[in-house]
C-alpha positions in Angstrom: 131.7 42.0 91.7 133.2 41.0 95.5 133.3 44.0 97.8 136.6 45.3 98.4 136.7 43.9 101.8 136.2 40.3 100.3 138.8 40.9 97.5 141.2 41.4 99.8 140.5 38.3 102.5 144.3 36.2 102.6 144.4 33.3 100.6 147.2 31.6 102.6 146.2 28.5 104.4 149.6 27.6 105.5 150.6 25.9 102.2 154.0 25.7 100.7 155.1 27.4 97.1 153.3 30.3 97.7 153.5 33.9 97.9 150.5 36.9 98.3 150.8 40.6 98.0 148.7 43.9 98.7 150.4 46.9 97.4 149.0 50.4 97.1 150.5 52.8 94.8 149.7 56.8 96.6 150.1 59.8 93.3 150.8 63.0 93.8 147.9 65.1 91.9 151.0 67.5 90.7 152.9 64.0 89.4 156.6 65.4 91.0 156.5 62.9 93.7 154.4 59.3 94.3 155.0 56.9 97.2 154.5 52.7 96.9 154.3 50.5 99.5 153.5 46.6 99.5 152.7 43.9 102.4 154.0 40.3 101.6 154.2 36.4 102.7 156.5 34.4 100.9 156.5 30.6 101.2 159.3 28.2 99.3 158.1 25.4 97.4 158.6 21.7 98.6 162.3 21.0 98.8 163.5 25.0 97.5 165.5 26.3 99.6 165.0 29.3 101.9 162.7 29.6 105.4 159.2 31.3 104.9 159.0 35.1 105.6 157.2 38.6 105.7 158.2 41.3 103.6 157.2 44.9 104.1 158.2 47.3 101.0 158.2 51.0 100.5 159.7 53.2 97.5 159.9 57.1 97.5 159.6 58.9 94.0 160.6 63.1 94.0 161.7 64.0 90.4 163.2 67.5 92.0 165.3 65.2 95.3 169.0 64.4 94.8 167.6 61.4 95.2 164.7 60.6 92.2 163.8 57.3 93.5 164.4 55.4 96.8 163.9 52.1 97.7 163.7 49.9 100.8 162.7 46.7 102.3 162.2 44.5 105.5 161.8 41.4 105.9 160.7 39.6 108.8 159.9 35.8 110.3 156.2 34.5 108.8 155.3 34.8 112.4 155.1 38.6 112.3 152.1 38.3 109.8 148.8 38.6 111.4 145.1 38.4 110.4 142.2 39.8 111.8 138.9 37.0 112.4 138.1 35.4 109.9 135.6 37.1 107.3 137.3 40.0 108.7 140.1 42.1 106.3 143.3 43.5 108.5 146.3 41.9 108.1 149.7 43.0 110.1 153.3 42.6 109.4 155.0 43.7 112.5 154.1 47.3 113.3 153.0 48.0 110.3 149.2 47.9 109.0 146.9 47.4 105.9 143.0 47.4 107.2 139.9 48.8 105.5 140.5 52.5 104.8 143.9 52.6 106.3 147.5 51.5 106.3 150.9 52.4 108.2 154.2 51.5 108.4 158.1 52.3 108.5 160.8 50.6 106.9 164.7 51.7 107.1 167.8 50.6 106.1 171.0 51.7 104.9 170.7 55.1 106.2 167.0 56.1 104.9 163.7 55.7 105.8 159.9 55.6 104.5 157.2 56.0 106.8 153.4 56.3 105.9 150.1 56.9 107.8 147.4 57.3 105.4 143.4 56.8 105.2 142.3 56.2 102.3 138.2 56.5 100.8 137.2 54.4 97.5 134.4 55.8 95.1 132.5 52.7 95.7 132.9 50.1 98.4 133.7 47.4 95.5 136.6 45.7 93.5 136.5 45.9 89.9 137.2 44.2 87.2 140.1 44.8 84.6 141.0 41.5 83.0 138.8 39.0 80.5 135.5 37.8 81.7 136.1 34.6 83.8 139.9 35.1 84.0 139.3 34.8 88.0 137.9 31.2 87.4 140.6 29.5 85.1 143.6 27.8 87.0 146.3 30.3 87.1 149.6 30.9 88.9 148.9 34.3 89.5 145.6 35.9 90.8 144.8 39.4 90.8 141.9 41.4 93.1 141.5 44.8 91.7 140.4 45.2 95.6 140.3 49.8 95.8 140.3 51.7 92.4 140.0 55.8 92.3 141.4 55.3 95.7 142.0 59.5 97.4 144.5 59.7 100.0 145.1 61.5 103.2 148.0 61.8 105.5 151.4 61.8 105.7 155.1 60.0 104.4 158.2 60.8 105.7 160.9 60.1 103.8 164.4 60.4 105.5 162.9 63.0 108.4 161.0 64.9 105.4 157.2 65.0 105.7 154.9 65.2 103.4 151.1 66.0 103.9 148.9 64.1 101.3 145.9 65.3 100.5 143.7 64.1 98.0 146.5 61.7 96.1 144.6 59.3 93.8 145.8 55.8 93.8 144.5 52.2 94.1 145.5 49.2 96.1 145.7 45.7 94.5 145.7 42.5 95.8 147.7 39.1 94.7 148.7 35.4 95.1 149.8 32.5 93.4 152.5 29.7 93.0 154.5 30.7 90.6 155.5 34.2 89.4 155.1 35.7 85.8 158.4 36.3 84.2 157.4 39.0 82.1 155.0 41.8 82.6 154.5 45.1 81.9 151.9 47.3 83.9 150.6 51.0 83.1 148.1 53.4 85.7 147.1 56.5 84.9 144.6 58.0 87.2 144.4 61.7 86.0 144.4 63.2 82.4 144.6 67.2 82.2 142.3 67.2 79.6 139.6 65.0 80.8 139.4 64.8 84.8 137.1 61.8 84.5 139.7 59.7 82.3 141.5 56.5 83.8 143.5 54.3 82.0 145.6 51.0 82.9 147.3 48.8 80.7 149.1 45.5 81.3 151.2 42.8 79.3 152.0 39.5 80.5 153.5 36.4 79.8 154.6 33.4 81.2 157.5 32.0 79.8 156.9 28.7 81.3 156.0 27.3 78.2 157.5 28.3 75.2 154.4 29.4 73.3 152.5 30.4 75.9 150.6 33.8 74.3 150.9 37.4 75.4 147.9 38.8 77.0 147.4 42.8 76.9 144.4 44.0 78.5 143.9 47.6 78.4 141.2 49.9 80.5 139.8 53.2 79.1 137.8 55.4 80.7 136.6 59.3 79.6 133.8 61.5 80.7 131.6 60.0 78.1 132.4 56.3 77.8 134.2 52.9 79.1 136.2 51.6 76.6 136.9 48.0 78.0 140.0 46.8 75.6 140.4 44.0 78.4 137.5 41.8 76.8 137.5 39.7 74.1 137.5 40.0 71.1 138.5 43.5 71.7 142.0 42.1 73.5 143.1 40.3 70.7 144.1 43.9 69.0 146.0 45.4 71.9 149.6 45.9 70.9 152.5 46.8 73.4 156.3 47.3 73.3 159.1 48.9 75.4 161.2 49.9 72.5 163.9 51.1 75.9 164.2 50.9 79.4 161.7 53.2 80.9 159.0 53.7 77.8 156.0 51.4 76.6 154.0 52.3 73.5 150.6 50.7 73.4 147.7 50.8 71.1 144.5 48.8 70.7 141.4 48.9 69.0 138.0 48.0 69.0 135.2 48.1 65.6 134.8 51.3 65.6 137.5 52.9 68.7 140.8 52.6 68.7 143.5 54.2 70.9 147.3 54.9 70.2 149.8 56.1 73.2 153.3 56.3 75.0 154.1 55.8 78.6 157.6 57.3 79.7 159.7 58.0 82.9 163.3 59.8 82.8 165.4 56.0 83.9 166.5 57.8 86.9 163.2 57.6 88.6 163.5 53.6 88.6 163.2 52.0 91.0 164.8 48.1 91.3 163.1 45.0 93.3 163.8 41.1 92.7 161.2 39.1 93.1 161.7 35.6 94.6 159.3 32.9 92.6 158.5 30.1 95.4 160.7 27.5 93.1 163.7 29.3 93.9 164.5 31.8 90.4 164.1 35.2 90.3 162.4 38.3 88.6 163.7 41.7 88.0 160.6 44.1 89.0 161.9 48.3 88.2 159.2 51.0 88.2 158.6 54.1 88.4 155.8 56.1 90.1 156.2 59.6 88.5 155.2 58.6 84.8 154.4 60.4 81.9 151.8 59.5 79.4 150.2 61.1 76.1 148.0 59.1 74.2 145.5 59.9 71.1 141.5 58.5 70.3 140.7 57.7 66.9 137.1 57.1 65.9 135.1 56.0 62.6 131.3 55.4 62.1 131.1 52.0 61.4 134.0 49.4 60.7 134.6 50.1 57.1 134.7 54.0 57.6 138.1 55.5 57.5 139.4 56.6 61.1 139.0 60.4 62.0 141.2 61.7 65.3 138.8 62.4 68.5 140.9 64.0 70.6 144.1 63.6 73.0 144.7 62.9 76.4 148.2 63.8 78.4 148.8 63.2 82.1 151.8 63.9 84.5 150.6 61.3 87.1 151.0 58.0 86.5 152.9 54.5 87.1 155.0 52.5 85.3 156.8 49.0 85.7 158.8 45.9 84.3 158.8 42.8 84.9 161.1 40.4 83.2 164.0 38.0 83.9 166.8 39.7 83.3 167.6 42.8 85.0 167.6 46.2 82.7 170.5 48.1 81.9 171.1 50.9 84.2 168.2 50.2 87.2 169.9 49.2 90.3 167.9 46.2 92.2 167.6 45.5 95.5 168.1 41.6 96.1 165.9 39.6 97.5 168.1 39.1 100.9 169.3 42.2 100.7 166.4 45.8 102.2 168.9 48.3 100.2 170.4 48.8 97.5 173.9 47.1 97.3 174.7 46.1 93.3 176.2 47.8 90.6 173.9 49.3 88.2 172.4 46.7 85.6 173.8 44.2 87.7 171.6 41.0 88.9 172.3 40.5 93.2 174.5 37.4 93.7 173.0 33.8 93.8 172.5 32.9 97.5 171.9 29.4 99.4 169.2 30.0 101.0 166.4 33.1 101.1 165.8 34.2 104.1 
């Protein structure tokens, strides 16, 4: 695997009809409040319209606030992106910062603000893996560098004058680029399990709608005190089942020969949080999640593949993230468009069409 350093080297060259991310999700060990924030370039595609930009993005989850979820944005001219030498990983968007160990930043608008200066120290000083074998080497739209997992934080957010000390918040920080944007996916993280300390588990669904047919991929990510269960290769993939049967909840299950796992993700649809995404073509996405997740999920066991299964144990967490990805906006999540840094649109509503996106 690439160190995290390397995973997370840009990937912009200057091209047009492209777009790349790094976003680090911060959970509080308790699981009442979590904090997001996300460092982007966006370029339109040849003849879309729209001027190139920088996009800083912060949300603020407190299930006991007046206010359960908060989101903001700011976007900013392409020249306020920055790099450090080359080889080198730093990148800037105005005052804000995303370096090795470290990352800072304020965005305000309509009357809030999100501020954040954490420090941040990995288990191990590499990215890992959580998709198929190889996956990084095919031609896709959309790359992914699993750059900082069983990331611990340190330091502070402030969140309309409020400040919060951080102390030992797990999370991970994710890098990722491409040309064109996945119109549907679904994405699961749960770093802590009461029951098992050592559990992780992260499960994710996409598709891309561009052709018809294409399949639905669901790699899911296991880990317990005694064992990796690594749904996210094949063949084991091609059993992994997931559905969001209503805004907010995902049911998953997959199974391997002689493992199989059966589980619920859920957040109260208050706690949503609403982004659209801007595909360098021109459409849009409709991105809501929520940082203060719930999850419960069961382990079933059997011998050999023709035993019956037996139940081997349960696992229930408090801390985790969940988001949607999909065209159309849900019912209920309120979105901030892609000119807009607040929310300005009726509930369930997608933002106006605009000419151009900057």
């Amino acid at each position: 695997m690439p160190s995290s350093e390397r995973a997370n080297l840009p990937r912009w060259k200057g091209q047009q009809g492209f777009f790349e991310i790094w976003f680090l999700c911060v959970l509080d060990p308790g699981g009442e409040r979590a904090w997001w924030f996300r460092y982007t370039i966006f370029t339109p595609a040849p003849g879309a319209p729209g001027e190139p930009r920088a996009l800083l993005w912060a949300a603020a989850f407190d299930c006991a606030a007046a206010t359960p979820a908060l989101g903001l944005k700011a976007i900013h001219p392409l020249s306020h992106f920055s790099t450090e030498a080359p080889g080198r990983f730093g990148i800037r968007i105005g005052d804000a910062e995303l370096a090795p160990g470290r990352c800072h930043g304020r965005v305000a608008s309509g009357g809030h603000s999100i501020e954040w200066d954490l420090r941040y120290s990995p288990e191990t000083a590499e990215a890992v893996r959580r998709a198929p074998r190889g996956a990084d080497l095919l031609p896709l739209t959309t790359h992914v560098a699993h750059a900082h997992d069983d990331i611990a934080f340190t330091g502070a957010v402030t969140v309309d004058g409020h400040r919060y000390v951080v102390q030992g918040a797990p999370g991970l920080q994710k890098h990722l680029w491409g040309h064109r944007r996945l119109e549907e996916l679904t994405w699961l993280y749960v770093p802590r399990f009461q029951e098992d300390p050592e559990a992780r588990l992260e499960v994710l669904s996409v598709r891309s709608r561009q052709h018809s047919l294409s399949p639905r991929l669901s790699p899911l990510y296991l880990r317990t005190a005694r064992r990796e269960h690594r749904f996210h290769e094949a063949p084991d993939m091609l059993f992994t089942r997931l559905q969001s049967p209503r805004p907010g909840e995902l049911c998953f299950q997959a199974r391997s020969a002689t493992m199989a796992v059966k589980g619920r993700a859920w957040c109260d649809p208050k706690t949503l949080v609403g982004y659209v995404y801007r595909d360098p073509t021109g459409w849009d996405v409709h991105v809501a999640q929520s940082d203060v997740a719930t999850c419960a999920l069961e382990r079933f066991t059997r011998p050999h593949p023709f035993a019956a299964w037996r139940p081997d144990g349960r696992l229930t967490s408090t801390v985790g993230a969940l988001e949607f990805h999909a065209p159309e906006p849900l019912e209920g999540v309120r979105y901030i468009g892609w000119d807009e840094t607040s929310v300005s649109d009726a509930p369930g509503e997608a933002p106006p069409a605009v000419a151009e996106g900057t």
